[in-house]
Every structure is written in structure tokens, then in C-alpha cells.
N, C-alpha and C positions, 0 to 999 in steps of 0.2 A: 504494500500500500504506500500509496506515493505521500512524503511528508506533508508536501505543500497540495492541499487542495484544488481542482480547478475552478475559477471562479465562475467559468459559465456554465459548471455545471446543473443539476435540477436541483431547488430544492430541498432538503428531506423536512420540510415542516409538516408533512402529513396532514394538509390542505384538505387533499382529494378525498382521504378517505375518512374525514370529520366532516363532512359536507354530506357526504354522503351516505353516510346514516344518520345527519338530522333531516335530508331530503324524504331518506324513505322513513323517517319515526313522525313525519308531516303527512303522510299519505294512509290513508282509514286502513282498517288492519283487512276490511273484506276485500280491499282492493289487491293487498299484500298478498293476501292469502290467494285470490284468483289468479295472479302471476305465478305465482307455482303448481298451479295444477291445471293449467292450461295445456293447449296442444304445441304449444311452443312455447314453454319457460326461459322466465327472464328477463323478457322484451322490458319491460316494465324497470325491472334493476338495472337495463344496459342504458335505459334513458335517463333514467336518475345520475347515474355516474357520468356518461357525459353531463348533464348538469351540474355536478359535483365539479368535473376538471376547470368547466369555464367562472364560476364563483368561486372558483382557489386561486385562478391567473387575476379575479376582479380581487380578488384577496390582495395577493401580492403587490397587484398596482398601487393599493395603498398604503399599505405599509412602504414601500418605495418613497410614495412621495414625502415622508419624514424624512428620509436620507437626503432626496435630492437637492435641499438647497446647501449641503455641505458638499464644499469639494472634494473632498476626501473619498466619501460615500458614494460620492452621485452616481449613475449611470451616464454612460458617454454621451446618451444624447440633449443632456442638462450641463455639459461642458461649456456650450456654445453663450447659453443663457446667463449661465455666471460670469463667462466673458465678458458681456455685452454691459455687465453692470459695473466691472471694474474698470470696461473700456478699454480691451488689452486686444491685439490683432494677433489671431489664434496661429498657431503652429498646425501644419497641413497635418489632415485626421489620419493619413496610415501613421502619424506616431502618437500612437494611444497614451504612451505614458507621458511623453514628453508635451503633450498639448495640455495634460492633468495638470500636472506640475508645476506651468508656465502659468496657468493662469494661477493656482495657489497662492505663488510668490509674485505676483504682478505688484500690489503695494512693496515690498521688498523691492521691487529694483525699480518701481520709480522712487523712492526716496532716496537712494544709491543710483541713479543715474547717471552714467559716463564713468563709473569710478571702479577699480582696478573688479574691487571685489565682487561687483555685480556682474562684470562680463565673466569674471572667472568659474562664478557659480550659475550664470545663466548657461555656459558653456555644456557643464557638466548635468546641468537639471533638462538641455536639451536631446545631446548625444548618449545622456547613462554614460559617459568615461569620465574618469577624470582629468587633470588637465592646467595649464597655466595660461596666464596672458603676458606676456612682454612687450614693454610700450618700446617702440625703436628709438627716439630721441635719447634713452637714457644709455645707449649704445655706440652711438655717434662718437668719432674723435676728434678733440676738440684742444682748446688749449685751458688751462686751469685760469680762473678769476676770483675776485675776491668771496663769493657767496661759496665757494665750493666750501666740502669739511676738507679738516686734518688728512693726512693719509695715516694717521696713527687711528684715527676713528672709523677708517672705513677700509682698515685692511684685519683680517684677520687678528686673534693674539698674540702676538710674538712673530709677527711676517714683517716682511719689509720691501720695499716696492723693487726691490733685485728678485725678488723670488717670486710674486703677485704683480701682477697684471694690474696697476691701479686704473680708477673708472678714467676714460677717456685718454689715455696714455698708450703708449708702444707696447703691442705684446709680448710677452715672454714663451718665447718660441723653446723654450728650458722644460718645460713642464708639459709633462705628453697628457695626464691627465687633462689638463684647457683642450691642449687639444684636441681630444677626443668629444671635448663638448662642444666643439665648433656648431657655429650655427644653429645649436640645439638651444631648449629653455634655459639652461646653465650657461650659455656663451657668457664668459669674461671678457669678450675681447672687446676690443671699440673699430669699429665700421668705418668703413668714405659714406658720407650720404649716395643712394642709389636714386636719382629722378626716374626711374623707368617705370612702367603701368606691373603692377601687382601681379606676379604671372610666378610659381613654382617659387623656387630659392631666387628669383630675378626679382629687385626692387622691394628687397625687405628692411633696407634698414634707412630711413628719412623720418624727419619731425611728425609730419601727422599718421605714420604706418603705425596698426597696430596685428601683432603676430599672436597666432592661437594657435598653441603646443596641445595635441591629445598624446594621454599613458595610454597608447594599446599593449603595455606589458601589465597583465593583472596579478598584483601581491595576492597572496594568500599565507594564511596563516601555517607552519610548520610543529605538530604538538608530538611527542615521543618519536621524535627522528636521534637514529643513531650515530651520533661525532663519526668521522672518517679520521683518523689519526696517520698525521704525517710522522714521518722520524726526524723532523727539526723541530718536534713539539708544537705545533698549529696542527688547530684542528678545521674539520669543514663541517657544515650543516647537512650536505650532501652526502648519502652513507657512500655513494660513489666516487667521492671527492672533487666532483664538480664541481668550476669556478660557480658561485651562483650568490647575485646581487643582493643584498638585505636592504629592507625598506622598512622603515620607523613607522609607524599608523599615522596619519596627517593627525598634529596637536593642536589646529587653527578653527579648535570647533566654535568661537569665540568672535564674533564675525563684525562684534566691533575692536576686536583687537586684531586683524586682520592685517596679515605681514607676506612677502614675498615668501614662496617657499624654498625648502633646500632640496639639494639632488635626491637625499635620502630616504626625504617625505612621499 
């Protein structure tokens, strides 16, 4: 038996078959009685029951409509109608979940409007991945002026800008890890402005470009895995001693303290 329920499944409120002995404890008992000793028994109980099933679906519709002015609850086709009340311009209906969701949070991101943490969660609440946003200005290489911080504040603890990539500065071509973030959510590097129209990795890093990073690598959690032990004393997660990346649970459940994330998250 499957853990998760189908939700379009029938039912089991046993509608049909309350109905359907108060239909037939409604009907005089000589009538009852002549349905069974007739020349074709039944007829009588097979109409009742269908009248049972169609006062169990009038059943259900009501109980329904308690749900439906909740987003949460509603049926798909009371999506539209709560839309229309928050004034939100719906997400195309083959994504069931993602048109749910959008309108839920519709107050949520218009009060958060243009700002880092609403495109980042509207991203994620329309695709189900998760996911960053990088604004490209902050990318850009440039020369340092008086508003910029310290590099003692915006580099690591204990780094120093021979070994760090500082913001808008010469990359350090030293460090293979940057490297391998090239281009990715994590780029430390700083960029030429690119004027060219938004097309693939062409014309991503300029003042008004903004970049949408999806995780298609899904963390999962690892419970009674067996260490691989190496003989220089390191051990792995992988009982096969595969290289294999570790991800920290995002800790930004807090969404007015809302911070860029790190590689690890």
C-alpha cells in the first residue's frame, strides 16, 4: 500500500451507502416487501442506489465548498477565483502545483517586489527546484571607490586578497576551486560588461541582467551509511568510497533575514 494517498482518488466516506438505506427506510415497507418477490427483484433497490450515488456526489459538493475559499484546500477549479481576488496573473494550468502556490504567496511577493528574495522563492515555488538568483552588476569589474567595504570585511577569515578573488578585482587564476565555479551561482570572478541580447552563457553579465541558477542535483538525506575507510585515515560517506558532494539543509528558513547563499547550502 502506497504511503502517500492518491488525491483523486474516491472517497471512502461511505456517502453511497448511508443514503441509501435512508432512501429505502423512506419507502413503505409493502413496497419493500413487493421488490423482493416480484418477477424480477430489485429493480426497486437498483433505483434507490442510483439515487443514493447522485445525493452523495450533491453530498460532497458541499462539503467542498467549505474548502474552497482556502487555497490550500480548494479544488483546481476555485484557483482561478482566488486569483482574481488577489489580482495575480495565473501560471499556465498544466502546472497544477505551481499555479497553487503562486497564487498563495501572491501578497508575499508583492510586498517583496523586485527584491532578491522574492525572485529567488518565486523561482523555486514555480519550477519545485530549488535555486538562486545573481544580480550581474554585482559581478562586473570595476575599479574600487570610496563607498566600497574593507577587503578585511568582505574576504573571508584569515584570507587575503593574494589568495581571494576580491569583489571587482583581477582573478586569481591560483585557485582551481573558483575555477570550477566559473560562470556558475558561486562565480567569484568579476566580468567585462556583455551589451549583447540574453541568448545561453552570451550576454550575462551587464547592470540590468538578472541570472536564474536551478539545483537539478537533488540532496537527500544519508541515515546508517557505512564510512569507506581510507588508509591515510579519511573516511567517505560512500560505503564505495565515492567522491560524493555534502550539502548542509538551507538554514534561511527566516525570510526576513534572508542572505545570499553558500555553495554548500
Amino acid at each position: 500500500m502506497s504511503p502517500h494517498p492518491d488525491p483523486l482518488a474516491p472517497a471512502l466516506d461511505q456517502f453511497e451507502r448511508y443514503y441509501t438505506e435512508k432512501i429505502w427506510d423512506w419507502i413503505p415497507p409493502f413496497y419493500r416487501d413487493e421488490d423482493g418477490l416480484a418477477s424480477n427483484p430489485g429493480v426497486l433497490r437498483a433505483l434507490v442506489t442510483i439515487l443514493a450515488q447522485q445525493a452523495a456526489i450533491g453530498r460532497r459538493s458541499i462539503d467542498r465548498l467549505w474548502e474552497d475559499p482556502f487555497i490550500e484546500l480548494c479544488d483546481d477549479w476555485a484557483i482561478p477565483y482566488l486569483g482574481d481576488l488577489v489580482g495575480t496573473r495565473l501560471v499556465h494550468e498544466l502546472n497544477r502545483r505551481g499555479r497553487r502556490v503562486d497564487v498563495a504567496r501572491t501578497i508575499f511577493y508583492r510586498r517583496r517586489k523586485g527584491t532578491p528574495v522574492v525572485l529567488e522563492r518565486l523561482t523555486q515555488d514555480i519550477t519545485g527546484w530549488e535555486g538562486t538568483v545573481v544580480e550581474s552588476f554585482k559581478r562586473l569589474a570595476r575599479t574600487r571607490h570610496g563607498l566600497d567595504p574593507e577587503l578585511s570585511e568582505v574576504l573571508p577569515d584569515g584570507a587575503t586578497s593574494s589568495v581571494v578573488t576580491p569583489p571587482g578585482g583581477w582573478a586569481n587564476l591560483r585557485s582551481t576551486a573558483r575555477m570550477q565555479q566559473l560562470d556558475g551561482p558561486f562565480d567569484a570572478f568579476a566580468h567585462t560588461p556583455d551589451f549583447r541580447q540574453l541568448q545561453g552563457s552570451l550576454g550575462r553579465y551587464n547592470i540590468p541582467k538578472l541570472n536564474v541558477h536551478l539545483y537539478r542535483l537533488t540532496a537527500f538525506p544519508v541515515q546508517f551509511a557505512t564510512p569507506f575507510s581510507f588508509a591515510d585515515g579519511r573516511f567517505s560517506v560512500d560505503p564505495s568510497g565515492r567522491d560524493m558532494p555534502l550539502f548542509r539543509p538551507d538554514q534561511r528558513s527566516n525570510l526576513d533575514d534572508w542572505r545570499i547563499p553558500q555553495e554548500w547550502e
